[in-house]
BAKOL-227669 format. One record per residue (C-alpha): x, y, z. Coordinates in steps of 0.02 Angstrom, whole numbers, padded with zeros to 5 digits, always signed. Layout:
BEGIN
XYZ/...
***
This chain:
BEGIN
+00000+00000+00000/+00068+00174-00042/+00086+00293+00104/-00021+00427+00104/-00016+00581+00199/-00034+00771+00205/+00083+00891+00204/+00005+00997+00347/-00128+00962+00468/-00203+01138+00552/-00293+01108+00708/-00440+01199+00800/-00459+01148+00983/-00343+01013+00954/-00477+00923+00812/-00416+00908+00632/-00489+01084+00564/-00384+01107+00391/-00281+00976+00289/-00180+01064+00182/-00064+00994+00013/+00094+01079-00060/+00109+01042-00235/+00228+01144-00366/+00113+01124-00500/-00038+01010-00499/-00205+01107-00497/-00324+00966-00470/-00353+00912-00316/-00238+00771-00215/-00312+00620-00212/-00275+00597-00024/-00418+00723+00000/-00524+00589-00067/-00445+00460+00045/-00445+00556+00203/-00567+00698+00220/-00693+00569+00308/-00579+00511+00405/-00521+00698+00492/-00700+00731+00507/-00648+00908+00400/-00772+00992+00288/-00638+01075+00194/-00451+01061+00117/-00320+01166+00053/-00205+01141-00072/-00062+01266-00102/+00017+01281-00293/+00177+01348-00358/+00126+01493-00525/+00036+01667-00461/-00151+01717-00438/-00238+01550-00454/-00403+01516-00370/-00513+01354-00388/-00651+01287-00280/-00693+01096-00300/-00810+00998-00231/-00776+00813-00183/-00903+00735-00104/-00996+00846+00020/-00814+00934+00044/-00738+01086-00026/-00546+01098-00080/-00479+01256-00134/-00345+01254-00250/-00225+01405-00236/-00072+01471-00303/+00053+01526-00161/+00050+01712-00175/-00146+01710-00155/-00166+01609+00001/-00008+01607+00100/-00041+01817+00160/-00209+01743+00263/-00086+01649+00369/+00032+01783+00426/
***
């Protein structure tokens, strides 16, 4: 079995809140969304992309990943 993970796990009152993927260039979703989203109990995911001023909502499931380049997501956490 492959090992599957996420790159970041952001917590709210210690419970899963946000998974979060770093890719450099893939714009669809990871499939270890797909895999673990369920699992966290999360209703949404974040996947940070490499390239500038890209936005993209998808829906897998009943969740919500949002697809974003670097430069348009990264200011929120700072």
């Amino acid at each position: 079995m492959k090992h599957v993970k996420f790159d970041f796990l952001i917590t709210k009152d210690k419970l899963p809140w946000l998974p979060v993927e770093v890719k450099l260039s893939e714009r669809e979703p990871s499939p270890n969304f797909k895999i673990f989203m369920k699992q966290l109990n999360c209703s949404k995911g974040l996947q940070i992309t490499n390239g500038e001023d890209y936005l993209k909502k998808h829906k897998i499931e009943d969740f919500e990943i949002i697809v974003a380049s670097a430069d348009r997501v990264l200011p929120y956490f700072v």
